[in-house]
N, C-alpha and C positions, 0 to 999 in steps of 0.2 A: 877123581876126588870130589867129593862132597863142598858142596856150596856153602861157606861161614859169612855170617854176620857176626860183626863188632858192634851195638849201642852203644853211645854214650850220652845219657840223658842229664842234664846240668840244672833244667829246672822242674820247678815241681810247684803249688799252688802260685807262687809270685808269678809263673807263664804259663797259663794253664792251655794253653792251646801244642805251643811247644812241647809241653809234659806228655797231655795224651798225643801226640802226633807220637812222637819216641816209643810210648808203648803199645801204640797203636802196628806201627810201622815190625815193632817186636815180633807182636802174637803172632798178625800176617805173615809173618817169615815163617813162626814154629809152626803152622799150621800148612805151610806149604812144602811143609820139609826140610825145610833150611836148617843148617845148624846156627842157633844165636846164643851169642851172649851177652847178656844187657847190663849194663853197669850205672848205677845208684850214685850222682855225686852231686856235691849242690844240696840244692835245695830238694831236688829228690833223693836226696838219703832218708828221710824221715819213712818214705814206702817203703823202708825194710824191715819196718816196726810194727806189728801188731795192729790191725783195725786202724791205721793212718790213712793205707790207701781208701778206704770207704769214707774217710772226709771229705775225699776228692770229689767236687763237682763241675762240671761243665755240661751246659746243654750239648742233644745230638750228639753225643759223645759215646762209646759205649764205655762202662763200668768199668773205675781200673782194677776195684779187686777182680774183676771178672781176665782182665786183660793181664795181669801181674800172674794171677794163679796159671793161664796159659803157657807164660811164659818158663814157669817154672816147671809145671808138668812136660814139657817136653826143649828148654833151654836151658842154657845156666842164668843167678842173678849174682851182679858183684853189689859189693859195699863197699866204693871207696877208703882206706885205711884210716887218708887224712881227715877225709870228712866224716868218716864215725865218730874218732877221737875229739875233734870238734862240738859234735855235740854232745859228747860223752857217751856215745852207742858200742857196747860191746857185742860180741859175737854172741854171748848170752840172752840179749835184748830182743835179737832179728827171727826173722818170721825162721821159721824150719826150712832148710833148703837155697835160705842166702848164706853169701861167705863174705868173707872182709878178704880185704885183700889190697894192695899199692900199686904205682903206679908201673914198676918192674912187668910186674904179671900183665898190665893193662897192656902195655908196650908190646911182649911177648905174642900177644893174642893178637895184636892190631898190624903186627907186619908182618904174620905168618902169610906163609903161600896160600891162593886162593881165598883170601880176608878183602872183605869188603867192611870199611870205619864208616860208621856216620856218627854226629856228634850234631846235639836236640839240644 
């Protein structure tokens, strides 16, 4: 069976270090073949918007739209339910290719067989 990663990234410009480390740590999985899937909550729910990730700045860092579109092109990306609603983010809003979705599903993912959580 196939190698899964669970993300779970909680911050976004407030930890910028923590942020890209989460999507950092993503890409490297999708890129090594891993299966990931990265989930939006916190304060990085806003990188499910449109041209947000390219706000993102950290030195030495590589580019999160660059890191985010990785992870898309070959993982999945969630949108917390509660934290869309929060900041009033509909499924209409988010880039092509994220989903919304609660905590059920997060759960479901993060204890299947062969699941590795990490939590940014």
């Amino acid at each position: 069976m196939a190698k899964r990663l669970v993300i779970k990234v909680t911050a976004g410009a407030d930890a910028p270090e923590r942020c890209s480390q989460a999507f950092t740590v993503a890409a490297v999985a999708v890129a090594s073949g891993v299966e990931v899937s990265l989930w939006l909550t916190g304060e990085s729910a806003w990188f499910a918007l449109p041209g947000r990730a390219a706000e993102f700045e950290l030195p030495h860092a590589a580019p999160l739209p660059d890191l985010l579109e990785s992870v898309l092109a070959g993982g999945s990306v969630t949108l917390c339910s509660q934290c869309a609603a929060r900041r009033e983010i509909t499924q209409a809003d988010v880039i092509d290719g994220v989903r919304i979705a609660g905590a059920q599903i997060f759960v479901t993912e993060a204890v299947a067989d062969d699941v590795q959580a990490l939590v940014y």
